[in-house]
C-alpha positions in Angstrom: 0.0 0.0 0.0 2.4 2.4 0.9 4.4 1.9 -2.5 1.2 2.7 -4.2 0.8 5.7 -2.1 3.9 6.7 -3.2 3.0 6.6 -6.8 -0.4 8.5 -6.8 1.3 12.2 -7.3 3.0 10.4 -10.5 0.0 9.0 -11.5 -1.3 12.7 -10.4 0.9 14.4 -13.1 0.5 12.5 -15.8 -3.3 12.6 -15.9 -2.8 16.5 -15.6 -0.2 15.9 -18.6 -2.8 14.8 -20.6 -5.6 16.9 -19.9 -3.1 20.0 -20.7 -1.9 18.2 -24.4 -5.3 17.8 -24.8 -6.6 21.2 -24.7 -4.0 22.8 -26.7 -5.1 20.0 -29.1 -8.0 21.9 -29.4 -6.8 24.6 -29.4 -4.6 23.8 -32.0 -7.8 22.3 -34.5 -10.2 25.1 -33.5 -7.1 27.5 -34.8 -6.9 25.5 -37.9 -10.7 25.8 -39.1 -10.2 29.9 -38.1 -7.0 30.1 -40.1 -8.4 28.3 -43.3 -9.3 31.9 -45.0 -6.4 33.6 -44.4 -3.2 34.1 -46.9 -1.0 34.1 -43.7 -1.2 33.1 -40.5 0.3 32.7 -37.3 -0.7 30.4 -33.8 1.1 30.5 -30.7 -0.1 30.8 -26.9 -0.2 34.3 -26.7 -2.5 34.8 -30.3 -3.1 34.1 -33.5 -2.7 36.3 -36.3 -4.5 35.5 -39.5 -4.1 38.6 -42.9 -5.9 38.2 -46.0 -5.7 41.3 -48.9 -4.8 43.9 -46.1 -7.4 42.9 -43.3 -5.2 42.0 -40.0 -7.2 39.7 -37.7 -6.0 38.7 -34.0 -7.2 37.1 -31.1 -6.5 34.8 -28.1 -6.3 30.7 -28.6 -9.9 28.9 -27.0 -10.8 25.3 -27.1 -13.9 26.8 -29.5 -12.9 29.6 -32.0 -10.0 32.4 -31.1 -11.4 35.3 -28.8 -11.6 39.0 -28.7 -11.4 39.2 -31.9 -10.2 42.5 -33.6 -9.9 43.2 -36.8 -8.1 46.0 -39.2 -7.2 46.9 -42.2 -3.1 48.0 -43.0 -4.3 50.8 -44.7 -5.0 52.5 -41.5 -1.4 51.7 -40.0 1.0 54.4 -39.5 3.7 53.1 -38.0 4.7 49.1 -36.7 7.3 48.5 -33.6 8.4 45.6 -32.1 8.0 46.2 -28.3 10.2 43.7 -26.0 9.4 44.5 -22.4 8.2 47.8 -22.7 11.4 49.1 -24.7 11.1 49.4 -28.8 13.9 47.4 -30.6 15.9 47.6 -33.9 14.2 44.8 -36.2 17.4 44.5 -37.4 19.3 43.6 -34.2 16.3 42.0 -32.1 17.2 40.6 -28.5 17.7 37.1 -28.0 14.7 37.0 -25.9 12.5 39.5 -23.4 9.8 38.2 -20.9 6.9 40.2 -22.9 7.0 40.5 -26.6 4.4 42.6 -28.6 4.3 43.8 -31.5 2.4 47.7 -31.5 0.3 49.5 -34.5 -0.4 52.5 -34.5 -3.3 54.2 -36.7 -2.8 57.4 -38.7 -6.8 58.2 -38.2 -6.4 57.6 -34.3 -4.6 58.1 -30.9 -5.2 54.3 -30.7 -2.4 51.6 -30.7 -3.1 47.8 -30.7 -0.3 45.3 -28.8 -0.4 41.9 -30.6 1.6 39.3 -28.0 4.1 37.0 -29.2 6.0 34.3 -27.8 9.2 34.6 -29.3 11.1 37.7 -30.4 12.3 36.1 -33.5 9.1 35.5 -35.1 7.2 39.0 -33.5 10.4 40.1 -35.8 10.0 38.5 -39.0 6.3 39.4 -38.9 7.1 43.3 -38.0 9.3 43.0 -41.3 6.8 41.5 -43.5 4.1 44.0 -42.2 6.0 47.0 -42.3 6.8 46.0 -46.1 3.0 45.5 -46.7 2.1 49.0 -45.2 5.0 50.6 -47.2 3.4 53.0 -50.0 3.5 51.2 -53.9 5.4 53.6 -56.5 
């Protein structure tokens, strides 16, 4: 008896193990039906980012379908910087890493800025570059 008392908290774990890997299963597949109509997209903890033409959509990962919801179009963007905790960064020369990772846009008909969360500075970097070169003006 007391061996088996000794592995209930093991026993504990895993099922916690599983019920975590199986929600961000979810996750994952309720992400993948959202992301279907979108030219690019992008899933990680924090958000997911989904762009199609030059409507920017982001929201938080659920079990269901991604949350809060905003959407907007890069027309309205007037400047993109990659924020890594609370200081802006050279795109360029990112950190290696930062503890909170956004990436900030702000609007050219508005006061208002919008914070996307990443995960990683590396990829909140290679989408700053590929959205700064969508908002840059044609010629």
């Amino acid at each position: 008896m007391e061996r088996g008392l000794m592995w209930l908290p093991l026993l504990g774990a895993f099922i916690w193990l599983a019920r975590a890997g199986a929600n961000e299963y979810q996750k994952l597949e309720a992400y993948k039906r959202w992301a279907a109509g979108f030219d690019r997209y992008k899933y990680d903890i924090y958000s997911v980012i989904g762009i199609k033409d030059r409507e920017l959509s982001w929201g938080k990962p659920t079990k269901a379908e991604p949350k809060d919801l905003q959407t907007f179009s890069l027309d309205r963007v007037k400047q993109i910087d990659l924020i890594v905790d609370d200081k802006s960064v050279d795109l360029d020369v990112p950190p290696a890493s930062g503890k909170k990772i956004n990436l900030r846009f702000q609007f050219a008909d508005s006061d208002l800025v919008s914070d996307i969360p990443f995960t990683e500075v590396v990829m909140a970097s290679e989408w700053a570059k590929f959205l700064k070169k969508a908002i840059e003006p044609v010629e």
